[in-house]
C-alpha positions as CSV (number, residue, x, y, z in Angstrom):
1,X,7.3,-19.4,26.9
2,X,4.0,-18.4,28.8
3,X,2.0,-20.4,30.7
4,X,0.6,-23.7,29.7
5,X,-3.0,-24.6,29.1
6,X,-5.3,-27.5,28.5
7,X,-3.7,-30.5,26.2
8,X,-0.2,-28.4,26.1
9,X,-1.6,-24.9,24.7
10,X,0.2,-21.7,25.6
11,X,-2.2,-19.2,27.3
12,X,-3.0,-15.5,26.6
13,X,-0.7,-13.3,27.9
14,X,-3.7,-11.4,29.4
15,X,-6.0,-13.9,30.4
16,X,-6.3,-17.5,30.8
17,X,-7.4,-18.3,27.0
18,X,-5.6,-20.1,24.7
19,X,-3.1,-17.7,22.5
20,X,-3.4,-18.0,18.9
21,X,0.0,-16.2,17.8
22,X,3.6,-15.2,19.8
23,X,4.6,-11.8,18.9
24,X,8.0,-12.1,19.1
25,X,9.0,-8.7,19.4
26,X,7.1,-7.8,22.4
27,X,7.0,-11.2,23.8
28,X,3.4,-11.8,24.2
29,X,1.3,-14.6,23.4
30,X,-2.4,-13.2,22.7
31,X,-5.9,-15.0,22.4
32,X,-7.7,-14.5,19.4
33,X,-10.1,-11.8,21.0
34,X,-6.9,-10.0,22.7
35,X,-4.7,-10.4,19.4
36,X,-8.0,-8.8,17.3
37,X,-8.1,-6.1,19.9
38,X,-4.9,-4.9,19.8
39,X,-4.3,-4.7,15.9
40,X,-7.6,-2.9,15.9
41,X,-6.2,-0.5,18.7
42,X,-3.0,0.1,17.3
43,X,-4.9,1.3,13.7
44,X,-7.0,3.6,15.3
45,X,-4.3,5.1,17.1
46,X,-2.3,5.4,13.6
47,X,-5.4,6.7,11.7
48,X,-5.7,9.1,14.2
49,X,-2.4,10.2,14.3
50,X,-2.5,10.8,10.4
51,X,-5.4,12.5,9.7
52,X,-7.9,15.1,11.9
53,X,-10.9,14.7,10.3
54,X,-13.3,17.7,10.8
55,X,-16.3,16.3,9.2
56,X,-17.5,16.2,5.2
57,X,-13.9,14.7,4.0
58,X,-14.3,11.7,1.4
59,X,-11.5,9.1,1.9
60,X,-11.1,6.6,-0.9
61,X,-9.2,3.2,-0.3
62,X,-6.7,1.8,-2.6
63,X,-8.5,-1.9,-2.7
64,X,-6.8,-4.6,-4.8
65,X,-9.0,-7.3,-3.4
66,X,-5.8,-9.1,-1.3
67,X,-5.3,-8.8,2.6
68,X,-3.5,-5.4,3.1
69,X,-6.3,-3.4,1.3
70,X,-8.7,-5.6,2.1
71,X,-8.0,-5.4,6.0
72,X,-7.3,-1.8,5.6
73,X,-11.1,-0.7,4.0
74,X,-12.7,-3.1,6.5
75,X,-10.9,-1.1,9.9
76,X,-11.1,2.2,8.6
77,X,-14.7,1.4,7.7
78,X,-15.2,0.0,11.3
79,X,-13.6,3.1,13.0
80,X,-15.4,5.4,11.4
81,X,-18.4,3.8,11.4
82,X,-20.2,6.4,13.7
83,X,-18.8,9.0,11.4
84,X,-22.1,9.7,9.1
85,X,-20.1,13.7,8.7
86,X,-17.2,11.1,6.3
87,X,-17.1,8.7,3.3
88,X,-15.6,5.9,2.0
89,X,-15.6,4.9,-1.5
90,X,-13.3,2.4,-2.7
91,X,-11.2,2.4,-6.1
92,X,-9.8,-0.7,-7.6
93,X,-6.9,0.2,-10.3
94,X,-6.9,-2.5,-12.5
95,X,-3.4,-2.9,-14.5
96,X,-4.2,-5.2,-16.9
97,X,-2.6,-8.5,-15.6
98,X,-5.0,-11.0,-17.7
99,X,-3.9,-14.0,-14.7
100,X,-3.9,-11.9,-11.9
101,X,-5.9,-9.1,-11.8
102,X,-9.8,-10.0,-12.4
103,X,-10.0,-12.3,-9.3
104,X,-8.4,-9.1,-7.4
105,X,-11.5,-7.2,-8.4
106,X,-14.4,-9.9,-7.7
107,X,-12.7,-9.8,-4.1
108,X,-12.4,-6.2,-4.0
109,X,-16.3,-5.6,-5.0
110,X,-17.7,-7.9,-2.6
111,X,-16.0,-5.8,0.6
112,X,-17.4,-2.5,-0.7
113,X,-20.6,-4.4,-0.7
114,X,-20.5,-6.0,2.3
115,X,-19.5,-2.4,3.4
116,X,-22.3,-0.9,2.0
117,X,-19.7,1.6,0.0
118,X,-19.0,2.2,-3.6
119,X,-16.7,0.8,-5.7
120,X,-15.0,2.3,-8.6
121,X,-12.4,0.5,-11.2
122,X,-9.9,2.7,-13.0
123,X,-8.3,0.8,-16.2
124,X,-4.0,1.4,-16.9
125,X,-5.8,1.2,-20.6
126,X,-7.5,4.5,-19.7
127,X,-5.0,6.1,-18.0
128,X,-1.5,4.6,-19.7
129,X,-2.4,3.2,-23.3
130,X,-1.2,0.0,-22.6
131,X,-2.1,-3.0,-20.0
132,X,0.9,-4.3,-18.2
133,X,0.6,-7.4,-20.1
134,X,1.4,-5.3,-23.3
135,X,3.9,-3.4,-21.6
136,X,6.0,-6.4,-20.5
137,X,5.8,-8.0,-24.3
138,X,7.1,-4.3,-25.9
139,X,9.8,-4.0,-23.0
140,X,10.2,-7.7,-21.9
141,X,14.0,-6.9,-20.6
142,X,12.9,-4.1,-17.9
143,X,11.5,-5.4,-14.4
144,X,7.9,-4.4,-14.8
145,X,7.7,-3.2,-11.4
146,X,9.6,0.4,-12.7
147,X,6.5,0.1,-15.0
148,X,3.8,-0.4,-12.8
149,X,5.2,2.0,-9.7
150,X,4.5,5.4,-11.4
151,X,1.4,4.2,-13.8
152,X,-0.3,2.7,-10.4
153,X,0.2,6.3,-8.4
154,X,-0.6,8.5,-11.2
155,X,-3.7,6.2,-11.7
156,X,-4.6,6.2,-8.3
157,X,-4.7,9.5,-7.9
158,X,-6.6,10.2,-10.7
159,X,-8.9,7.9,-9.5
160,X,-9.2,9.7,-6.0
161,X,-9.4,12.8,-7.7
162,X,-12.6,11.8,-10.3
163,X,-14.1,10.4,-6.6
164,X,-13.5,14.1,-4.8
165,X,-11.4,12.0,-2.3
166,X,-9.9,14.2,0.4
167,X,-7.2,11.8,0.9
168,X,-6.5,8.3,-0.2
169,X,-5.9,5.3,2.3
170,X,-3.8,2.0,1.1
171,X,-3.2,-1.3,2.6
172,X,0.7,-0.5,3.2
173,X,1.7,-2.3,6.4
174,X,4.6,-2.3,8.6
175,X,6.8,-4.4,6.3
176,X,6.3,-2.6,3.1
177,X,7.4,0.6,5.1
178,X,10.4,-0.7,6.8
179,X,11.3,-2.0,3.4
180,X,10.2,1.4,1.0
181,X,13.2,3.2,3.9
182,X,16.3,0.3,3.3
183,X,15.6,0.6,-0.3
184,X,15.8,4.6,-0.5
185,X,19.0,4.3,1.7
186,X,20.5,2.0,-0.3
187,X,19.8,3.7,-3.4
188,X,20.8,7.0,-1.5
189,X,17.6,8.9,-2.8
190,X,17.3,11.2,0.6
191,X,15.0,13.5,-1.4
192,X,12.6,10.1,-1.8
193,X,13.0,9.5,1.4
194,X,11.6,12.5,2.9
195,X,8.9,12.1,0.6
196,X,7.5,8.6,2.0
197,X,3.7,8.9,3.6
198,X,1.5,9.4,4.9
199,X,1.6,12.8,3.5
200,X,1.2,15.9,6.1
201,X,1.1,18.4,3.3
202,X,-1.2,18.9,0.7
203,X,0.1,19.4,-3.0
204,X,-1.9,21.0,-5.6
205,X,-3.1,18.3,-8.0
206,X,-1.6,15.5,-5.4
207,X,-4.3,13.5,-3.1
208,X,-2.2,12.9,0.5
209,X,-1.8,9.5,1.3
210,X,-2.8,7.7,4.4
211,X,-1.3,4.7,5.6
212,X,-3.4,3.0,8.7
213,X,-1.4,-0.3,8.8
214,X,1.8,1.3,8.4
215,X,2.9,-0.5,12.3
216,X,1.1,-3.6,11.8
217,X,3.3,-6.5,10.4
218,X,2.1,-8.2,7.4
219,X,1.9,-11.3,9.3
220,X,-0.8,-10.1,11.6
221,X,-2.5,-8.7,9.1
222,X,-2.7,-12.1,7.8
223,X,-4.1,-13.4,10.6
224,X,-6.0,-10.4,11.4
225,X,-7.9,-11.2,8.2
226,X,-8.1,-14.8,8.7
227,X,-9.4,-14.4,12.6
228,X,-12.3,-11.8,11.4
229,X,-13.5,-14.0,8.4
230,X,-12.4,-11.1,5.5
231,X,-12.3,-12.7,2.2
232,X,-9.2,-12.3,0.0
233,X,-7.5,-12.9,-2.8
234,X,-4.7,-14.7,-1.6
235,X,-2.3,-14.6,-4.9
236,X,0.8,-13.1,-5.7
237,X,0.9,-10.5,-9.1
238,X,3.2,-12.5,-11.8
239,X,5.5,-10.1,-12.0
240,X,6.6,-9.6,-8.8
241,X,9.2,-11.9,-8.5
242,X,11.5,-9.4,-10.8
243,X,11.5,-6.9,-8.6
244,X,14.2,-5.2,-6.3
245,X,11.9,-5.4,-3.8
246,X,12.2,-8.7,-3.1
247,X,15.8,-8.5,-2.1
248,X,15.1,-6.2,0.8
249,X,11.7,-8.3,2.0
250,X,14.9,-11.2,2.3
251,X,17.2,-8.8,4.7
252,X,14.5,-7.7,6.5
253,X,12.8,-10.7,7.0
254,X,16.7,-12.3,8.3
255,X,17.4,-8.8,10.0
256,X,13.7,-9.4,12.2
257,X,14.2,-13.4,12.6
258,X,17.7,-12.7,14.2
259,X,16.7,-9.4,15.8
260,X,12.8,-9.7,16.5
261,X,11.9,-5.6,16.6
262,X,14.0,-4.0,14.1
263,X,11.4,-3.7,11.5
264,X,9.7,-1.7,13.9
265,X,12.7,0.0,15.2
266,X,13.6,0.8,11.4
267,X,10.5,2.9,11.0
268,X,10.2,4.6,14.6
269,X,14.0,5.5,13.6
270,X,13.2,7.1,10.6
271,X,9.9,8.4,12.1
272,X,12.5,10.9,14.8
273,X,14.8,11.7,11.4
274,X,11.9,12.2,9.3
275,X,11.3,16.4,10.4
276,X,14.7,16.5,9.7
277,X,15.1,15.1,6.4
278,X,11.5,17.1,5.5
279,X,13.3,20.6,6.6
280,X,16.2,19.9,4.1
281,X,14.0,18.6,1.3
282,X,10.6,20.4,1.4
283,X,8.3,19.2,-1.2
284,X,9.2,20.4,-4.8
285,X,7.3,22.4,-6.6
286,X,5.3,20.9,-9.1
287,X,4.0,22.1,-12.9
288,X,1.8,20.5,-14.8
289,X,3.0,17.7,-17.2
290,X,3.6,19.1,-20.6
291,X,1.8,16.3,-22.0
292,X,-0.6,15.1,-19.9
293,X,-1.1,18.0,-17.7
294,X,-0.7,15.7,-14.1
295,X,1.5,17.5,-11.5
296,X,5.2,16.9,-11.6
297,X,8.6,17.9,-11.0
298,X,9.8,18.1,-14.8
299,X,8.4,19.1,-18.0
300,X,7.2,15.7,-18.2
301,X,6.2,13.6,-15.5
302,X,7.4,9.6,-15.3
303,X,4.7,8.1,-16.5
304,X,4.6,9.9,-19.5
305,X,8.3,9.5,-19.9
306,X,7.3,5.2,-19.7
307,X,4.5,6.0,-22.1
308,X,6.7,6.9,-25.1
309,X,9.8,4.7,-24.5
310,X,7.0,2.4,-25.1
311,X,5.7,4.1,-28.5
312,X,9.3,4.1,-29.5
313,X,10.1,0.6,-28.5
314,X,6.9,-0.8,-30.3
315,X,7.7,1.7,-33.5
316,X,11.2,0.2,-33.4
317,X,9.5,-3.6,-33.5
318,X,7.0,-2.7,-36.0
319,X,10.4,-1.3,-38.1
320,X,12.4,-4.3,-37.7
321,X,9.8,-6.7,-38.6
322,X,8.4,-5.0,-41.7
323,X,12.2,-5.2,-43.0
């Protein structure tokens, strides 16, 4: 334990203030201003070790109106706030969750206005056909998460594409990343793997990812957001609790209690293997969709592939019930 203060606080690692939070895996307890400070360092040194901007690049963020993104537009807006020569505009894709998503986007809006940048909303009803509300009724038996995964990126990056985004920024943080490597492991999808951003190459058709939280824990976001006053939606989607995902949150989060560390050890690991993996598995080469026309490795991309098990699944209802 560090050093006690007044009334039985612990004080700052760094100065004599009282420490808001322990980081475990470095062993430091930090003051509010010394806890702010170094999340805020840490992005910037990310950011920067994504992306060189030159000057004229548009950067949209991937905002659903809860604490990753919302952190994440309010730091990359505050680093390059002396950068007049780069944009931000932010993009909201809205998936159709009737219980879920509309208090994501009041959220969302009122950051890009405090920011003073635009917001733009891109509908799955534009882009897919179907909310995910419908799509869960027509298919309730799949996890809606192999759903949402590919209609979310390809809608995303149409989004960032109608914008003229140079790149797109999302609120992934150190847990999501340690847990997008376990899962591809697992699953033994090295090719996926290798493929995990932020993205270094640029792909015709593809807007490159950035990821500025990628080493912060989702924890300090948290507190990050709660310490600086950012407003969010604090609310999980419905569907979530289906997915695989959740599985490997529970190892990692046992893996980090018993180990504090190893969720940043995970990704600095896979950071050293990472040229390595990209050497053997350079990016594919893409064609356009034969149906929609997106970029993609087959003759027909994913989410088209969702889209008409889902017209064949509803044709196959409509069938039955008119028997």
């Amino acid at each position: 334990m560090g050093p006690r203060g007044l009334r039985g606080t612990v004080d700052c690692s760094r100065c004599a203030s009282p420490a808001v939070t322990f980081l475990r895996y470095s062993g430091e307890h930090l003051c509010r201003d010394h806890f702010c400070e170094s999340v805020e360092r840490r992005v910037k040194r990310e950011l920067r070790s994504q992306v060189d901007l030159r000057g004229g690049e548009r950067i949209a963020v991937g905002m659903s109106g809860g604490k990753d993104s919302s952190v994440a537009a309010s730091l990359v807006s505050q680093i390059l706030a002396n950068r007049r020569d780069v944009e931000l505009v932010g993009v909201t894709v809205d998936e159709g969750i009737a219980s879920y998503r509309p208090q994501g986007i009041v959220f969302a809006q009122r950051l890009c206005g405090r920011l003073g940048i635009e917001h733009h909303i891109v509908k799955y009803e534009a882009t897919v056909g179907h909310t995910m509300d419908e799509v869960v009724q027509t298919d309730p038996g799949a996890i809606p998460c192999s759903y949402c995964g590919p209609f979310r990126r390809q809608a995303l990056n149409l989004a960032a594409r109608d914008v003229d985004a140079d790149f797109v920024a999302t609120g992934l943080n150190l847990d999501d990343t340690a847990q997008s490597i376990l899962m591809n492991i697992a699953r033994g999808d090295i090719e996926k793997l290798a493929r995990l951003g932020p993205h270094e190459q640029v792909q015709p058709g593809l807007v490159p990812r950035l990821q500025p939280l990628r080493m912060i824990p989702e924890k300090e976001v948290y507190l990050y957001a709660m310490l600086r006053g950012i407003a969010f939606y604090d609310a999980t989607c419905p569907y979530a609790e289906r997915a695989q995902r959740g599985r490997f949150r529970e190892i990692l989060n046992r893996l980090e209690a018993e180990s504090p560390g190893t969720r940043h050890a995970i990704v600095r690991g896979y950071d050293r293997i990472r040229p390595l993996l990209q050497a053997k598995y350079p990016p594919a080469r893409l064609q356009a969709c034969a149906r929609c026309g997106e970029p993609t490795v087959n003759e027909i991309c994913k989410a088209c592939e969702l889209r008409e098990r889902l017209a064949r699944m509803a044709a196959s209802t409509e069938s039955a019930a008119s028997d």
